[in-house]
N, C-alpha and C positions, 0 to 999 in steps of 0.2 A: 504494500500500500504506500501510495503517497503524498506528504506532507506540500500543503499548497498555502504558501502565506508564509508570513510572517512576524504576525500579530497575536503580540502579548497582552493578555486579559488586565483588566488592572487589577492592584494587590488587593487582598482582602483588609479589612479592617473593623475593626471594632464599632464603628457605627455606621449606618445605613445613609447611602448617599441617592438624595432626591437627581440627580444631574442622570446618573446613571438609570438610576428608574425610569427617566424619561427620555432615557437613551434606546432604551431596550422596550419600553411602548412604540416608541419612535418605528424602531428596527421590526416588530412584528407587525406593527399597520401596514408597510411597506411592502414588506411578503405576503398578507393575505392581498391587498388589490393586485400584486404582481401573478400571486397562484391561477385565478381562477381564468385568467387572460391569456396565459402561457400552457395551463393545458397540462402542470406536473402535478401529481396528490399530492399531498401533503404528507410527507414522512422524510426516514432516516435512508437513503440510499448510500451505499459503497462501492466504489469501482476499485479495480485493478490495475486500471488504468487512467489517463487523461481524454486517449480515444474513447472509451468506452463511455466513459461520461458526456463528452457530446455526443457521441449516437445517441444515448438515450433521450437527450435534450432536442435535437434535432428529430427525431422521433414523436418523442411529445408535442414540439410543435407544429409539424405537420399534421398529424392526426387532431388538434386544435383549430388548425388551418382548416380543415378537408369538413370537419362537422360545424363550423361558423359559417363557411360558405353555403355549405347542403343547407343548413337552416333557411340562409338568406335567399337561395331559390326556389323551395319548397315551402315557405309561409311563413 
């Protein structure tokens, strides 16, 4: 498997930080409008690869592509 990034979480700490709470609101609003438009479920996938992860991406989004369109000629 492999490591993509390189981005360190921030440290923990003894009290609760409102910045980050509204970081991480922020960061999940963003993926639910992003999900239902692009066509992935919602879950944990792993690849073995970086190719394998676009296919699946590329994948999804055709089949998003293919049932948006059918929709919009069919009613």
């Amino acid at each position: 498997m492999k490591t993509i990034g390189h981005r360190h979480p921030p440290p923990l700490t003894g009290q609760a930080s409102g910045a980050q709470l509204a970081t991480g609101a922020q960061f999940s609003e963003t993926l639910s409008c992003f999900s239902p438009s692009l066509g992935i479920v919602k879950g944990i996938y792993r690849y073995p690869t970086h190719e394998a992860a676009n296919q699946h991406w590329l994948e999804c989004i055709a089949r998003n592509v293919a049932l948006t369109t059918s929709k919009q000629h069919h009613g």
